[in-house]
C-alpha positions in Angstrom: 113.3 87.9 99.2 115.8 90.7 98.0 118.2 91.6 100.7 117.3 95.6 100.4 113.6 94.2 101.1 114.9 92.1 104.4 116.9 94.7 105.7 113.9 97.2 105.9 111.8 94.2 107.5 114.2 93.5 109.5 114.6 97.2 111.0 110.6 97.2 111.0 110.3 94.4 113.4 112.9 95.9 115.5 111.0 98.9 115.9 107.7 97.4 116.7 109.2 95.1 119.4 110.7 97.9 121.0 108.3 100.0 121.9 107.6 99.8 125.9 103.8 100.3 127.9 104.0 102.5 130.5 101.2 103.4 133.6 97.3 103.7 132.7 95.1 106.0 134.2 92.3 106.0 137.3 88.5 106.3 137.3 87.0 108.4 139.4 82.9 107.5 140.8 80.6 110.2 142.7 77.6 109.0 145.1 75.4 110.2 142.2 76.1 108.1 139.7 78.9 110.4 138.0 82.1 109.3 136.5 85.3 110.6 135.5 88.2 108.5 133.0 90.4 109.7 131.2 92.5 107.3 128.6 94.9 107.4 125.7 97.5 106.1 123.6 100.6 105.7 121.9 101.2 104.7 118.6 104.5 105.5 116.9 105.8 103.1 114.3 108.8 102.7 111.7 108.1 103.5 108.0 110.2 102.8 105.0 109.1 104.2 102.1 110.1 103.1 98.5 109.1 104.9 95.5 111.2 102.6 92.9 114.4 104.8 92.8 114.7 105.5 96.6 114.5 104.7 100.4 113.1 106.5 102.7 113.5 105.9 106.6 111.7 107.6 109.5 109.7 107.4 113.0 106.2 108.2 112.5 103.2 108.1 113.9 100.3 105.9 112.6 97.8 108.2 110.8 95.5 104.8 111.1 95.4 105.3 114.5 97.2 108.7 116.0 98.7 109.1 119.4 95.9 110.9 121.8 94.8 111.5 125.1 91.0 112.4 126.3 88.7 111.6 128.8 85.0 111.4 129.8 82.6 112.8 131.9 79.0 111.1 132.6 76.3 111.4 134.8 73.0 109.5 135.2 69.9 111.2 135.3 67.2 108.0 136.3 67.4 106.1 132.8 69.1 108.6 131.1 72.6 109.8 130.8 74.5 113.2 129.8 78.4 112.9 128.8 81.2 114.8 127.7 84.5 114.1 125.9 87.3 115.6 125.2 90.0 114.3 123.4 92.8 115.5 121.6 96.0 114.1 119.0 99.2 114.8 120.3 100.4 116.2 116.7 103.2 113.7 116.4 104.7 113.3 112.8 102.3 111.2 111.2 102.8 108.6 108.7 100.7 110.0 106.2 102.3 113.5 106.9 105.9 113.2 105.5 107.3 112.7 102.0 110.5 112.3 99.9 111.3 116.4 100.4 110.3 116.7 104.1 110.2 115.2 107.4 107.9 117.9 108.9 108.0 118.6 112.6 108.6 116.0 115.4 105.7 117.7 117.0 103.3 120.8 115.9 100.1 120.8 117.6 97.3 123.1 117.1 93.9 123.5 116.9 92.9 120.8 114.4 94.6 118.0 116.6 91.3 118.3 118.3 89.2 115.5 117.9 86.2 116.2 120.1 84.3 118.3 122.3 81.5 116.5 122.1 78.3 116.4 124.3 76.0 113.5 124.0 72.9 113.4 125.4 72.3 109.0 125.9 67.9 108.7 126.0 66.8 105.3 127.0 63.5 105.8 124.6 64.6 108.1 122.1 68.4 107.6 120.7 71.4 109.7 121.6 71.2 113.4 120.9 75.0 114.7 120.1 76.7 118.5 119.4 80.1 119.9 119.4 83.7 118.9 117.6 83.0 115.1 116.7 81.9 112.5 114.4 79.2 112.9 111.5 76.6 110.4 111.0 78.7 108.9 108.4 82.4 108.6 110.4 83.6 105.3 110.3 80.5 103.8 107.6 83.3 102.5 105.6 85.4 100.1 108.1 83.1 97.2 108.8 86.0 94.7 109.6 86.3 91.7 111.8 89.7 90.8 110.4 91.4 92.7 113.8 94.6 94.0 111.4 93.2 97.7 110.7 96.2 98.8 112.0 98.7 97.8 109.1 95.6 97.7 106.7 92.7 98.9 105.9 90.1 100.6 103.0 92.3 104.1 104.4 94.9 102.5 102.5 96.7 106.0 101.9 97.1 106.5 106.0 100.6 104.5 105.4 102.2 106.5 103.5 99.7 109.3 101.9 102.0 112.1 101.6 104.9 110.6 99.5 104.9 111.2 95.0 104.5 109.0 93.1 107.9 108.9 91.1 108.0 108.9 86.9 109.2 106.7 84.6 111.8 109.1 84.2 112.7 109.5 87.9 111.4 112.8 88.3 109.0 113.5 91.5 105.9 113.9 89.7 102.4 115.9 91.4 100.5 113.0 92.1 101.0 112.2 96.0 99.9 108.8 96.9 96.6 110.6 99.0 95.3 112.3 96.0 95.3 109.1 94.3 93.8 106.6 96.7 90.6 107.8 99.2 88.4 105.7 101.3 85.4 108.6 101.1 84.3 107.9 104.7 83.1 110.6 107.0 84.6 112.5 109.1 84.7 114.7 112.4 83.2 118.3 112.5 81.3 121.0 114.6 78.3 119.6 114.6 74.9 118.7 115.6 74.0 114.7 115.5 70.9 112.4 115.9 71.5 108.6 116.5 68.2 106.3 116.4 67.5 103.7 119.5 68.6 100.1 117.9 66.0 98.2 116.5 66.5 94.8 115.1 70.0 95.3 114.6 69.5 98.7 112.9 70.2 102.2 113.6 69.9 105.3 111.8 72.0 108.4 112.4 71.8 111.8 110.6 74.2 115.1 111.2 74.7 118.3 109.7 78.2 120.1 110.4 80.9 123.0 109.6 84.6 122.9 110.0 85.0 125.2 113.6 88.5 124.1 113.4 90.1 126.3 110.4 90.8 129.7 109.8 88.4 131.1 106.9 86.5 127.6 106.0 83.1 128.0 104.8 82.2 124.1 104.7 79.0 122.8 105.3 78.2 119.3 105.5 75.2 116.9 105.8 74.7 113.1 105.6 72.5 110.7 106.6 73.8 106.8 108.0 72.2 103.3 108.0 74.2 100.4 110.1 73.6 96.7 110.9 75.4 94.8 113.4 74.0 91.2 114.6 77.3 89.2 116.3 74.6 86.3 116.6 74.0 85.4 112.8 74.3 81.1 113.5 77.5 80.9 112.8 78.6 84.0 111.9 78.6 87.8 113.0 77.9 90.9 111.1 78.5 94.4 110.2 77.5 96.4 107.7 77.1 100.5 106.9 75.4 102.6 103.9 76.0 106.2 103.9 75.5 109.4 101.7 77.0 113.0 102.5 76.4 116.4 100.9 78.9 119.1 101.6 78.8 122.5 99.9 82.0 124.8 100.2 81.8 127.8 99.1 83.8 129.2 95.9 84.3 125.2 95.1 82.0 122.8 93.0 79.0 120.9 95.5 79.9 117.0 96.2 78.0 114.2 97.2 79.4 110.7 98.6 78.2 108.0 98.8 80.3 104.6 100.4 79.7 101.8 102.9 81.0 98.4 104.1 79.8 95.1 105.0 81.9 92.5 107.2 81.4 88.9 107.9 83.3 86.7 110.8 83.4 82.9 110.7 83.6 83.0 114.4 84.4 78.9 114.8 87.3 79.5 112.4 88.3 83.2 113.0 88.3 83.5 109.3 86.6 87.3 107.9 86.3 88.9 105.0 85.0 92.6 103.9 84.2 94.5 101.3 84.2 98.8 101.2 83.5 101.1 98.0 82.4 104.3 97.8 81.6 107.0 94.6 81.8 110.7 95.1 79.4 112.7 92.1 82.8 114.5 90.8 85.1 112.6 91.2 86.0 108.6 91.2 84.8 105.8 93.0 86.8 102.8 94.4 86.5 99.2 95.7 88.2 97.5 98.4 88.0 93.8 99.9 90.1 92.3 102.6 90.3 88.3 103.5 91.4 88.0 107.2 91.9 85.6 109.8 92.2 86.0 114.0 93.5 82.8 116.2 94.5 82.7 119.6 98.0 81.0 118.9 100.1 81.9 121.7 99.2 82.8 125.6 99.9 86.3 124.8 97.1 87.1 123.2 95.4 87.1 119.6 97.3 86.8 116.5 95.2 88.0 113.2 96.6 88.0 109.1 95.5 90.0 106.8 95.6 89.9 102.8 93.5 93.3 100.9 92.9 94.9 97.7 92.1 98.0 96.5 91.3 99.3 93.5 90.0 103.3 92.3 89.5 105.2 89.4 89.2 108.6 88.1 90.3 110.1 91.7 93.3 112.5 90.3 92.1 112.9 86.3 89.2 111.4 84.4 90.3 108.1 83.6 93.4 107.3 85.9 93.6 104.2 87.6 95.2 103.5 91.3 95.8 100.4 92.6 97.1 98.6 96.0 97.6 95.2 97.5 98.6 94.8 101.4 99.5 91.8 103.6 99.6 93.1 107.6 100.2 91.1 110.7 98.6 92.0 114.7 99.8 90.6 117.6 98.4 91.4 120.8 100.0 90.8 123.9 96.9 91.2 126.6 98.9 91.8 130.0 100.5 94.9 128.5 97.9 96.5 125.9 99.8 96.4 123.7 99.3 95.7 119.9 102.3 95.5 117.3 101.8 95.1 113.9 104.3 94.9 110.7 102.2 95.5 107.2 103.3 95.7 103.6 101.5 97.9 101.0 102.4 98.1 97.0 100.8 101.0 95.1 100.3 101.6 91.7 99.3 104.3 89.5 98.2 105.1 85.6 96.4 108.0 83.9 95.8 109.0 80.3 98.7 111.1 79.6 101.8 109.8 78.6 103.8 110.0 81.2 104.4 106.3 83.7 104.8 106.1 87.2 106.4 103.7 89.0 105.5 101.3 91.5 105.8 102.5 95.0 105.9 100.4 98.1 106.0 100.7 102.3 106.4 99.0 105.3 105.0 99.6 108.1 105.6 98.5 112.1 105.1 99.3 115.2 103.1 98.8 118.4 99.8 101.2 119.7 99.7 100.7 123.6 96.6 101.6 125.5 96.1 103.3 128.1 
């Protein structure tokens, strides 16, 4: 190990271990069979960026799992139940959100920080029945994983460190920003209106159609349709799996369709995983991504998981380019306090058909999420 690597380990670990839980929030119960939480979390982490020619050094906040607050409102009505959330980023700098030119703001919230507003409508015979800011059918199709390390890796590889260039051959910043290059095409949140099937066998079906509410002047429409799976008593084994396809039109911009899923499989005797995403948009690229994992109860503290993933796309920037990444992360939980930290180390690569190179670029990653 080079000592410019084990320096910016070393300052990683100190980071993650010093980040500190503080007080968690009440629930509140009504005669009627009403409820109030509210919850939350914090998530900053230390990121050192190196594109091949130079550091980079900063507090962030995890765009794998942002820094919120929200809460929810139910009420029973006989077998049925109506709820409301709320919930809302704090707009801390986010990990994905900085690169070699610009730190950005410690904090600049608006509007799209929202993540829901989102009534759900919970039928024992007939599925859910959903509308307002929130998921589409096909949020989240892409991250079957059992490996318990999404938060220093993941199919989202990009969330590390998706804002930084790639850097020439020549040492010049070039136009390619790591999140052009590398996409996980999952679905994501919108004004919307959303239908999710009663389970059957394992299976349920869900279906959404949605507009951006949250931007000035966005005339995005979107549509999609999800499958999952999820049986945790397979024998020996538990599983998780997702197909998707979305449709969004935009106007004065060409039509897309996605399509992408996941499937994830836990040895649960051993603790060992492994899953596989991909996903192909119609004008664009397509990608694979697989991740070999492994969760253990080594200390009192809580569970300790180990992660080793690949990913590799194509065509995502220019017709024929090629972007590559390889990640090792570590999770350690330490139950009595919530808390989580995690240290992760990400390569990226990238190629296209001109004649211009790009050098390597790599990241690490630490920190703690607490829970509250």
């Amino acid at each position: 190990m080079s000592t410019k690597f084990a320096a910016r380990a070393g300052a990683a670990s100190l980071a993650a271990a010093l980040a500190a839980p503080a007080l968690a929030g009440p629930v509140y119960t009504n005669d009627n069979g009403g409820s109030f939480r509210w919850y939350g979390q914090f998530n900053p982490s230390f990121q050192s960026f190196d594109d091949g020619q130079e550091d980079f050094n900063r507090l962030v906040d995890n765009t794998a799992s942002n820094s919120r607050i929200g809460f929810w409102l139910e009420q029973s009505y006989g077998e049925n139940t109506l709820r409301f959330n709320f919930e809302t980023a704090f707009g801390l700098r986010s990990s994905d959100g900085v690169n070699q030119l610009t730190t950005g703001d410690n904090l600049s919230w608006d509007r799209t920080n929202i993540r829901h507003v989102d009534f759900q409508f919970d039928t024992a015979r007939y599925g859910r029945f959903s509308a307002g800011q929130g998921s589409m059918a096909t949020d989240g199709i892409t991250g079957a994983d059992f490996s318990g390390t999404g938060l220093g890796a993941s199919n989202s590889v990009a969330d590390s460190a998706g804002g930084y260039a790639f850097r020439t051959g020549a040492g010049a910043l070039s136009g390619v920003e790591i999140g052009d290059a590398f996409t996980d095409l999952d679905g994501g949140r919108l004004g919307r209106i959303r239908y999710d099937s009663p389970e059957l066998a394992g299976f349920t079906v869900s279906t959404s159609y949605g507009t951006d509410i949250l931007n000035d002047d966005n005339d995005r429409e979107s549509y999609d349709v999800a499958v999952r799976y999820a049986n945790d008593e397979a024998g020996a084994f538990a599983v998780d799996a997702g197909l998707g396809a979305s449709w969004t039109e935009r106007t004065g911009e060409e039509d897309r369709r996605d399509l992408s899923g996941s499937f994830g499989l836990l040895h649960k005797a051993t603790g060992l995983s492994f899953n596989v995403a991909a996903g192909e948009r119609d004008i664009a690229g397509s990608y694979a991504y697989a991740k070999l994992g492994y969760k253990a109860d080594l200390i009192a503290a809580g569970s300790t998981a180990f992660s080793v993933d690949y990913y590799d796309g194509s065509d995502m920037v220019t017709s024929g380019d090629s972007a590559e990444s390889w990640g090792v992360a570590a999770v350690q939980k330490i139950d009595a306090l919530n808390v989580e930290t995690y240290l992760a180390y990400r390569e990226y690569s990238y190629s296209d058909t001109s004649a211009t190179t790009y050098q390597d670029a790599n990241v690490i990653l630490a920190g703690a999420r607490w829970k509250f």
